[in-house]
N, C-alpha and C positions, 0 to 999 in steps of 0.2 A: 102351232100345234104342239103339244105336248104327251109327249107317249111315257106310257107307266108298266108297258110289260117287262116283264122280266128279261128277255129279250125281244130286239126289233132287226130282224132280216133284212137287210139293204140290198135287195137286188136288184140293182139298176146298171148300167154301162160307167165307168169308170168316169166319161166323160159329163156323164148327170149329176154326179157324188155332188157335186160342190151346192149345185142349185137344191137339191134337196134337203141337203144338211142344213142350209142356210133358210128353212121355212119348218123347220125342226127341233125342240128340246127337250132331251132325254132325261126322265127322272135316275134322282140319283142311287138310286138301288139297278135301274136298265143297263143292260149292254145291249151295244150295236154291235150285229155281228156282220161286217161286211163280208158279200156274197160277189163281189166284182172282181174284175182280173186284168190290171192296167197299172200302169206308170203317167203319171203327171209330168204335163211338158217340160219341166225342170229337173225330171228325175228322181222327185219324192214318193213315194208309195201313198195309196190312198188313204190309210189312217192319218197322214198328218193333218188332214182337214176335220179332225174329229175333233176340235179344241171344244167342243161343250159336251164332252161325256167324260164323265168320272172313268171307266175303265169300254176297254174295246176284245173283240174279236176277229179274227177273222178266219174265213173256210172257204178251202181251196181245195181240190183234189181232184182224179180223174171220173167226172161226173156228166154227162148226156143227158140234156134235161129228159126227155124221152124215156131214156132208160129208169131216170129216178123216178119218174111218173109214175111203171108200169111196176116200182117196188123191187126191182131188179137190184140183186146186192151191191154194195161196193166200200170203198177205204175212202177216207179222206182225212185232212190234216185240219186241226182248229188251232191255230195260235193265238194266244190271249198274253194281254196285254201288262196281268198281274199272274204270276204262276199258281199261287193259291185261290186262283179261280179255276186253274185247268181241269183236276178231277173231275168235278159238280158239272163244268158246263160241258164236257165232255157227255159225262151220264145223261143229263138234260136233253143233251139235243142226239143223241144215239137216237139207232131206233133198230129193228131185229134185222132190217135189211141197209141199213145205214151206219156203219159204224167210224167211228171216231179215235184218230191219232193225238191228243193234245200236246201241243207244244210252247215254249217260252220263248221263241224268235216269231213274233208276226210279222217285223217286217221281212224276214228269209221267206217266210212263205207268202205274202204278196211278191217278193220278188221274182220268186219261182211261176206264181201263176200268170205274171207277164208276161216272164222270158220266153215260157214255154210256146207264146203263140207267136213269138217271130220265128222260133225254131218251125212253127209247123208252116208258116210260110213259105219259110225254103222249103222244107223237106217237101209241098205241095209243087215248088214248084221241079225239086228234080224230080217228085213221079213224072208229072204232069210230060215232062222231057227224054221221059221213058231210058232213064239210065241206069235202071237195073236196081234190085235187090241191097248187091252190096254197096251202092253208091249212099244208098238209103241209109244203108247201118254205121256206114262212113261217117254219114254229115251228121247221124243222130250222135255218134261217140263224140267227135268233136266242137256240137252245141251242145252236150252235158257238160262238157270244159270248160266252154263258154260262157254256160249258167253259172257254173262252179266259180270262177272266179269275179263272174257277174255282182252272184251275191255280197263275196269281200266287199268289191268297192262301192254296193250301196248299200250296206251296214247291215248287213244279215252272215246270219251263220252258213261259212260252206256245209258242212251236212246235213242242212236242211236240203242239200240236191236230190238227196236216197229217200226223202218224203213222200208220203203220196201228191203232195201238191206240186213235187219236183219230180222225180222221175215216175212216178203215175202217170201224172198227166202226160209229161211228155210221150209215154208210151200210146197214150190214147189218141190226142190232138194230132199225133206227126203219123199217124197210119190206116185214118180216117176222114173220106172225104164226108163226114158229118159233122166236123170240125170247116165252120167259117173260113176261120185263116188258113186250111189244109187247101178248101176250095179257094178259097182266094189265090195261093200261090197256083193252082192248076188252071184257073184263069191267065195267070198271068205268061205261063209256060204255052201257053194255047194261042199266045199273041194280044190277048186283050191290055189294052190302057191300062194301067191301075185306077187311074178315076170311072171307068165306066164299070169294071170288076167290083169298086168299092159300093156303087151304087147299086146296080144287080144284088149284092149279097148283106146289103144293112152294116150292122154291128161287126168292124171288122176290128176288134182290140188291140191286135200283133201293129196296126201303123203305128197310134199313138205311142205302143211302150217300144215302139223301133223309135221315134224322134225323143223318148224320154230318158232310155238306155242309153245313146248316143250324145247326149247332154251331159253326161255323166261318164261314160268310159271313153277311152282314147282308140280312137279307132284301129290302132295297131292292136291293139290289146281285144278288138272283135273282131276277128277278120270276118265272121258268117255275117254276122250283123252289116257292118259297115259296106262288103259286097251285094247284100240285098235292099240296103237305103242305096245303091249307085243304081240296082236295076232299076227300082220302084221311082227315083228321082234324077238320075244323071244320066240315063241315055242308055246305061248298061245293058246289051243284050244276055239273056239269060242261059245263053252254049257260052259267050264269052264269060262270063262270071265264074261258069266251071273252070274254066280255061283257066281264069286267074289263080282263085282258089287253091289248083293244082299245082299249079308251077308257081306256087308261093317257096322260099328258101325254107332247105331244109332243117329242122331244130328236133333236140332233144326235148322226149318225152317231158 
């Protein structure tokens, strides 16, 4: 199949990217604008699977399909892939309730719209654990850190974190249980498996880019991360992982 729009929306689960791509080719005036929010088992961002399109986008931001349904405003981030496309495709794809941040890091903001859904994992599941307000404002400062230095080391820009597709979203994802991986983490606080939690709730992005993040950072250098692949995989009870967490050694800001 050959597509000749001027752009072509990919909105499928990060885990489909590949099988679509591959039954797909973009004429060379098209952008694809990926609409997914994932990391590849290796750690790559999902553009790199775009090897048959001349240029790319992608759009990340704090977005509730729901609420964009109903025309309900909001911000979001489009990083493209050549910067002298940003203006236009920016203009392009605005809309009076939909407006557009253009940027020259897409892979900073894919990296953001991954990160952001382990972040809301945990933070689902310390509501879920009912540890209070400021526990919440806790783990959110110290997974913006997290993203923050996330980015460096999968070749994105750290100020892509003050994005809408970085701390937007995280503001959205980590404070709603209308947010998947928000609910998934409150599942998992509640005592459910993570396999029977992942079933009930479909599309949960935050696993995959937790085993793709973790491919790629040294687990010292996650500690939110790396203590919630121990709950979701190694037995860790989820009071214990506060536990840990807390009484990690103490270090300069």
């Amino acid at each position: 199949l050959k597509l000749r729009h001027d752009y072509v929306l990919l909105a499928v689960p990060t885990a489909a990217l590949d099988v679509v791509l591959n039954r797909v080719r973009f004429a060379s005036d098209t952008v694809p604008v990926l609409c997914c929010k994932g990391l590849l088992p290796d750690g790559a961002v999902p553009s790199s699977l775009l090897s048959n399109a001349h240029s790319f986008a992608v759009l990340s931001g704090p977005g509730f399909a729901d609420e964009l349904a109903k025309g309900l405003p909001t911000v979001h981030s489009l990083g493209v892939s050549d910067a002298s496309m940003g203006p236009k495709a920016a203009q392009d794809l605005s809309t009076s309730t939909f407006r557009l941040y253009w940027s020259d890091d897409p892979t900073g903001i894919q990296v953001c719209g991954a990160l952001k859904n382990i972040l809301a994992i945990a933070t689902g599941i310390a509501w879920g654990l009912d540890l209070g307000e400021n526990a919440r404002a806790s783990l959110l400062v110290r997974g913006i850190k997290e993203l923050s230095d996330g980015l460096a080391l999968l070749g994105g820009d750290a100020e892509t974190v003050t994005s809408p597709a970085g701390l937007g979203d995280v503001l959205l994802t980590c404070s709603s249980p209308k947010s998947r991986n928000f609910r998934f983490g409150l599942e998992i606080a509640g005592g459910a498996a993570p396999k029977e939690a992942h079933a009930a709730l479909g599309t949960v992005e935050g696993l995959a880019a937790l085993e793709g993040f973790l491919a790629v950072v040294p687990r010292e250098q996650a500690p939110i991360a790396s203590t919630l692949h121990d709950i979701l995989h190694g037995g860790l009870g989820p009071n214990d992982a506060v536990a840990r967490l807390m009484h990690r050694p103490l270090a300069r800001e």
